[in-house]
N, CA, C and O of each residue as an XYZ file, in Angstrom:
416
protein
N      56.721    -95.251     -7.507
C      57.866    -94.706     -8.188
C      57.378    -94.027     -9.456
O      56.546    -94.619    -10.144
N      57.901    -92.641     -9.877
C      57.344    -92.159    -10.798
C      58.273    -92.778    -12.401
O      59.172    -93.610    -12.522
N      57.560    -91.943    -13.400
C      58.672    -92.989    -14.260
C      59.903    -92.166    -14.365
O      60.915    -92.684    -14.837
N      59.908    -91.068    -14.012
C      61.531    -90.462    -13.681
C      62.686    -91.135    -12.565
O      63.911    -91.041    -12.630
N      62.025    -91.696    -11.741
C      62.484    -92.481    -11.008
C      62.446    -93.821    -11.399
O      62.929    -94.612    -10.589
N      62.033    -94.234    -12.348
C      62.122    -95.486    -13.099
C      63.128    -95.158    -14.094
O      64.117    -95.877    -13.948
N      63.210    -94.524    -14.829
C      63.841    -94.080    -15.585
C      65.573    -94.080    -15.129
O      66.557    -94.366    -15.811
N      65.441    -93.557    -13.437
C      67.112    -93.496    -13.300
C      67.406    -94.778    -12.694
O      68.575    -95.153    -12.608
N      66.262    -95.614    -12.186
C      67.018    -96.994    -12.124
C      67.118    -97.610    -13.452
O      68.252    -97.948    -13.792
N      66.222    -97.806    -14.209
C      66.912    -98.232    -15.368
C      68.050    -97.732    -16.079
O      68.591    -98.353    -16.994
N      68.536    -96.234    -15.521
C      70.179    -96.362    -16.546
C      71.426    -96.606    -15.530
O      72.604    -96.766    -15.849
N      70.910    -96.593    -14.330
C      71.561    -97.675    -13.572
C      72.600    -98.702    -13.677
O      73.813    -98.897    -13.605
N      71.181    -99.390    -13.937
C      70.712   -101.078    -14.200
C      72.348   -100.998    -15.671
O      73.495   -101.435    -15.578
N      71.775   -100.388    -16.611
C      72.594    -99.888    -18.085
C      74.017   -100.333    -17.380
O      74.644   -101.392    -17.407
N      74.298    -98.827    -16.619
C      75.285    -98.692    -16.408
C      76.315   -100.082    -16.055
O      77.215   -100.664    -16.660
N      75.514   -100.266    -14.505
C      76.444   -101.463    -13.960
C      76.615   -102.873    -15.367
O      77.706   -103.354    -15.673
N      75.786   -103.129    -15.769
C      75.794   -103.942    -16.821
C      76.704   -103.711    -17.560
O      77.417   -104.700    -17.729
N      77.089   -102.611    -18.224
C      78.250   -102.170    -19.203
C      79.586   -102.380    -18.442
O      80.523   -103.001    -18.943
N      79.619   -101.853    -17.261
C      80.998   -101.742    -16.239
C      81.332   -103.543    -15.921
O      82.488   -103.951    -15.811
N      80.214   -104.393    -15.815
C      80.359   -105.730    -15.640
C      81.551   -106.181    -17.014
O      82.738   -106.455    -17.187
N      80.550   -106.058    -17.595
C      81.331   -106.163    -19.060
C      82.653   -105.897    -19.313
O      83.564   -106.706    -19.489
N      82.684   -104.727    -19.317
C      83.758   -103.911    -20.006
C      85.242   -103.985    -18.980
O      86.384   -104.130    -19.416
N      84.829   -103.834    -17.462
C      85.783   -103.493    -16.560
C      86.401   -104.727    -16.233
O      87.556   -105.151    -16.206
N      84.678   -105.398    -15.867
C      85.037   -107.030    -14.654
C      84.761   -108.221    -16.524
O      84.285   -109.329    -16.278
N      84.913   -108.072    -17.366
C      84.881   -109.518    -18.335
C      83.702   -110.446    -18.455
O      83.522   -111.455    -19.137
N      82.675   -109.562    -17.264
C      81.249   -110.900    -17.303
C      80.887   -110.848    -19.043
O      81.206   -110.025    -19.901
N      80.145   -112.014    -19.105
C      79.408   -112.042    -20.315
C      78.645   -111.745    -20.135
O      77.867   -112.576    -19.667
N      78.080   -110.176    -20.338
C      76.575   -109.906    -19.806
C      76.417   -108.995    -21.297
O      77.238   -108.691    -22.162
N      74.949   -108.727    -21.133
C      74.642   -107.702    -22.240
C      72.941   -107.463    -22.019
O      72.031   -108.260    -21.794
N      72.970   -106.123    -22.178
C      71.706   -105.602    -21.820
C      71.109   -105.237    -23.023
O      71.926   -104.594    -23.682
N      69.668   -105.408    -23.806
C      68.669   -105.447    -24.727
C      67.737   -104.466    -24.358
O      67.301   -104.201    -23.238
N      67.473   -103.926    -25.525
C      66.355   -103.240    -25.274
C      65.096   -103.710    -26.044
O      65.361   -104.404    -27.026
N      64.280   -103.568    -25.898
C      63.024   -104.072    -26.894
C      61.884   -102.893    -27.515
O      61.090   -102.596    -26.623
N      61.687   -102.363    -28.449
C      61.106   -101.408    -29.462
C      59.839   -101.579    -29.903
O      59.375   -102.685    -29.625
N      59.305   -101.030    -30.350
C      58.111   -101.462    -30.989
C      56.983   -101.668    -30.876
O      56.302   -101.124    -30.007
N      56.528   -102.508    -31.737
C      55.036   -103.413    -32.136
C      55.560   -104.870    -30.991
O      56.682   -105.339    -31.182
N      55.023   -105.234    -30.315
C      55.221   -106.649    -29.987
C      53.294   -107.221    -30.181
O      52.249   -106.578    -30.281
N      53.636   -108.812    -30.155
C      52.282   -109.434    -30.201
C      52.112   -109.893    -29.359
O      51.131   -110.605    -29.144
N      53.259   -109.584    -28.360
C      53.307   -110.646    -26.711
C      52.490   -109.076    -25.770
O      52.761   -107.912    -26.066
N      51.715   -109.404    -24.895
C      51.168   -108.519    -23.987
C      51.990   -108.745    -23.006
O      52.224   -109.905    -22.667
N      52.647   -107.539    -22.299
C      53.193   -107.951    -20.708
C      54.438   -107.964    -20.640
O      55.049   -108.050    -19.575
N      55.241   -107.837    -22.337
C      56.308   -108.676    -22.690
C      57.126   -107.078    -21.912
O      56.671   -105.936    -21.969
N      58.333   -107.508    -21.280
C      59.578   -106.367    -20.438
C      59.921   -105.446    -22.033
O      59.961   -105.502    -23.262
N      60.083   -104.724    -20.966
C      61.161   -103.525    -22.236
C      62.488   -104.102    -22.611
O      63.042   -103.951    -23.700
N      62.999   -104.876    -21.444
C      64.490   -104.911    -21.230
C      64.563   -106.546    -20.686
O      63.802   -107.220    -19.992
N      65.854   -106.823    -21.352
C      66.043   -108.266    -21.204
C      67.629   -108.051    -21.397
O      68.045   -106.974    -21.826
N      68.648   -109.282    -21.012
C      69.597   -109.552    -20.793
C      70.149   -110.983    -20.867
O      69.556   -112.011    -20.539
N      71.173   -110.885    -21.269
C      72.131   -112.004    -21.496
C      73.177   -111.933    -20.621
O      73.880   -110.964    -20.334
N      73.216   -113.399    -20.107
C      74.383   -113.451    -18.751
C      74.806   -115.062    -19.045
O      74.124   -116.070    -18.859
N      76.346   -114.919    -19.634
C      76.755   -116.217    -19.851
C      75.561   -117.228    -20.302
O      75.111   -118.095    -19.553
N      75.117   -116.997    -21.617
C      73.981   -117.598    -21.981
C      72.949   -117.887    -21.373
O      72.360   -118.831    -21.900
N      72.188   -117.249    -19.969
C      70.961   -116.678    -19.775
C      70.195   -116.300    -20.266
O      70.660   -116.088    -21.386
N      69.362   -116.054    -20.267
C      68.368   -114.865    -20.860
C      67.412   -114.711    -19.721
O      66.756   -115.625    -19.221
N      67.404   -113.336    -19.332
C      67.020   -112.836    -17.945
C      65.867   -111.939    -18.484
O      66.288   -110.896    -18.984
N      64.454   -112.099    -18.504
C      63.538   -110.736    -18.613
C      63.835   -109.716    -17.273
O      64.157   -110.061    -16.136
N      63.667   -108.660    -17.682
C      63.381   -107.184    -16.956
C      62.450   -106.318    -16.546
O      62.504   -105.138    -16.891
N      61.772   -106.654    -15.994
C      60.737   -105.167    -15.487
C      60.786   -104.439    -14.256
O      60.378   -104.724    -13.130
N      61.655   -102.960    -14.937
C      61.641   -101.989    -14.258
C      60.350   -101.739    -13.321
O      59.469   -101.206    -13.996
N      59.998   -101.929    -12.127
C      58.764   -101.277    -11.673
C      59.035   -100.038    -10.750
O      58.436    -98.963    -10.774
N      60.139   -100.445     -9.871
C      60.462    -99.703     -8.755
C      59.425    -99.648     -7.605
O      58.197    -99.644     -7.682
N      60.360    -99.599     -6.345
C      59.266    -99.258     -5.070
C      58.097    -98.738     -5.479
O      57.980    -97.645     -6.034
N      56.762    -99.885     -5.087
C      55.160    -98.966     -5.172
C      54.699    -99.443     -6.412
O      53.505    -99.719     -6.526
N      55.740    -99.625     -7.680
C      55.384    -99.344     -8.875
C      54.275   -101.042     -9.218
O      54.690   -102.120     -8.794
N      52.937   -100.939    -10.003
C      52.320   -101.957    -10.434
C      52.352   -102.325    -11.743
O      52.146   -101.726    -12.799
N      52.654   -103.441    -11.448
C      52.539   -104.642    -12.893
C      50.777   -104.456    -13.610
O      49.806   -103.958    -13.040
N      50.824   -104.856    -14.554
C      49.443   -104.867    -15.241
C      49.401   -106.190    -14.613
O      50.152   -106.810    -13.860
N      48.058   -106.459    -15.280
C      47.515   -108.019    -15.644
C      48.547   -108.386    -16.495
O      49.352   -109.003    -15.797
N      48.951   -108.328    -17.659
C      48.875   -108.668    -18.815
C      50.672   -109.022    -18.547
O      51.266   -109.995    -19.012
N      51.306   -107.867    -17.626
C      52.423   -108.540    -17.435
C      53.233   -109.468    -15.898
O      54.176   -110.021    -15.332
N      52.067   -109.061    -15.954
C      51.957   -110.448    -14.239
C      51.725   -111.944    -14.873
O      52.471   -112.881    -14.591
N      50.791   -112.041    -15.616
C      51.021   -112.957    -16.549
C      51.601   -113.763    -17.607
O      51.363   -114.948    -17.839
N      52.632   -112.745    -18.408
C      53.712   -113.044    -18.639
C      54.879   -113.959    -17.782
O      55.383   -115.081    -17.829
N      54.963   -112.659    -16.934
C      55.518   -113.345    -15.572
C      55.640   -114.629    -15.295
O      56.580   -115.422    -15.243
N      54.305   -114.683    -15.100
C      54.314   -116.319    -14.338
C      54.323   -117.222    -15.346
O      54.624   -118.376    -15.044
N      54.065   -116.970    -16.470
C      54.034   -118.090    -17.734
C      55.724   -118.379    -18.128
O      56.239   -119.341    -18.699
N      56.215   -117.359    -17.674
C      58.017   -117.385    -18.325
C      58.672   -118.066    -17.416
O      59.528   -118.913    -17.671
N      57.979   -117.433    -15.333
C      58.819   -118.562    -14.791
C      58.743   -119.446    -14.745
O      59.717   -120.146    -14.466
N      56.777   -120.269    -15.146
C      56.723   -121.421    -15.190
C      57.460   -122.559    -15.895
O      57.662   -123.731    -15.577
N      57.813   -121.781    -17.017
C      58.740   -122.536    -18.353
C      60.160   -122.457    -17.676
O      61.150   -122.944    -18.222
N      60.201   -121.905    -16.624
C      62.160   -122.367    -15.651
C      63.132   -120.869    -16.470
O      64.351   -120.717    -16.403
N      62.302   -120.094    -17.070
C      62.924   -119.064    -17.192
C      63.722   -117.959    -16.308
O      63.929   -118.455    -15.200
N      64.097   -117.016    -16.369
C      64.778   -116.220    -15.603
C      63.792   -114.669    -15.859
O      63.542   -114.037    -16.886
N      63.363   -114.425    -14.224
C      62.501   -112.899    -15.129
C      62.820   -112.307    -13.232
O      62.618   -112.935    -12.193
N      63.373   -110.887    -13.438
C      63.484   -110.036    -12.149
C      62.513   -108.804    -12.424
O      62.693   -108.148    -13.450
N      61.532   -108.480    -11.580
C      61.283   -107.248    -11.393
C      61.916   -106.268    -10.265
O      61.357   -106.261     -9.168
N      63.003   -105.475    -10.461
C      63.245   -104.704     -9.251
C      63.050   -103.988     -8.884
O      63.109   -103.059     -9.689
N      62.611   -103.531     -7.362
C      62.128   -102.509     -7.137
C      62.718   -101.558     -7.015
O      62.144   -100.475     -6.903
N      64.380   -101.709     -6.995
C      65.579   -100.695     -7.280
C      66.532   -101.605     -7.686
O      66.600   -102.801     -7.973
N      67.747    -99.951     -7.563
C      68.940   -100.836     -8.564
C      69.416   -101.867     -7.554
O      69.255   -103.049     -7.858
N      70.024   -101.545     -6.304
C      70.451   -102.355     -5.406
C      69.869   -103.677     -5.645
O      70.664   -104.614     -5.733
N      68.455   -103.942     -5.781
C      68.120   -105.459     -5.573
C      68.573   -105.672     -7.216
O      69.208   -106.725     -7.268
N      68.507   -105.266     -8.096
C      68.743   -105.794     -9.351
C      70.152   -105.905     -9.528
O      70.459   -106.428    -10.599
N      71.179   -105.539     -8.730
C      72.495   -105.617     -8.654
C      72.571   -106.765     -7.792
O      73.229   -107.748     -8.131
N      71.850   -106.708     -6.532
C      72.093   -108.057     -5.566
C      71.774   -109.052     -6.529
O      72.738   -109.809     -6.653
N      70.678   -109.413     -7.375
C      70.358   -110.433     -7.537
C      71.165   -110.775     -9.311
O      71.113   -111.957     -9.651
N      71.662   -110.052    -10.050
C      72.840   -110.173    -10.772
C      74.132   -110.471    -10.674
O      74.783   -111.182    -11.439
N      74.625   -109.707     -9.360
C      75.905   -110.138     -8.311
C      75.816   -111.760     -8.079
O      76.768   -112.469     -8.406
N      74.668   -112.294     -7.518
C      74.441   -113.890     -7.075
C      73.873   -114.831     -8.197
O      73.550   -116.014     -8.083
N      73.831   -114.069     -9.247
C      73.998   -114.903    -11.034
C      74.823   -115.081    -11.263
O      75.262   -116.227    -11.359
N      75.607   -113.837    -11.517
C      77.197   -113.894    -11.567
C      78.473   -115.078    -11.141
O      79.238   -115.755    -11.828
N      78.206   -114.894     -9.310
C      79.119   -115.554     -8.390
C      78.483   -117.331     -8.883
O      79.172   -118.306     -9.184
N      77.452   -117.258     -8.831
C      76.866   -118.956     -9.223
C      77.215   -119.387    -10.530
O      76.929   -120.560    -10.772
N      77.820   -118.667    -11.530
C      77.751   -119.028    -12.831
C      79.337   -119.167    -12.978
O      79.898   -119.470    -14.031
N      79.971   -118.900    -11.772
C      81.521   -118.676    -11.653
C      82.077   -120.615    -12.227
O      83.267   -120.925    -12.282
């Protein structure tokens, strides 16, 4: 996936998140992250879902993780965290849709 095609699943991703919100009442909210970080690996994008906290990495179909955030990865789910990489919007909607319905 190129990052133009990363790019339009992530405003996607935006979108449905805002429409959750705004239309359907979820407690959701989408983050962006800026900067300097000291964490290697650390997502651009993270989220709040009825007091969740969900990491984000955009990769898309094809697209590769570093080291540095494959490792992250596994260190965040090890701690029972919440972290999706999707390879499109659909799976990042399926698997928000079945956060959602479980948190009902």
């Amino acid at each position: 996936m190129s990052k133009s095609d990363e790019a339009k699943v992530t405003k996607k991703i935006k979108e449905y998140i805002e429409e959750l919100h705004k239309v359907q009442g979820v407690p959701i909210k989408l983050f962006n992250r800026s900067g300097y970080t000291p964490v290697h690996g650390l997502p651009d994008k993270y989220a709040v879902l009825n007091g969740f906290h969900i990491e984000i990495e955009v990769k898309g179909i094809g697209g590769t993780p570093s080291p540095d955030q494959l490792n992250f990865e596994r260190e965040i789910k090890d701690l029972g965290c919440l972290y999706i990489r999707p390879g499109s919007f659909e799976e990042f909607k399926t698997y928000i849709d079945n956060l959602v319905e479980a948190l009902k």
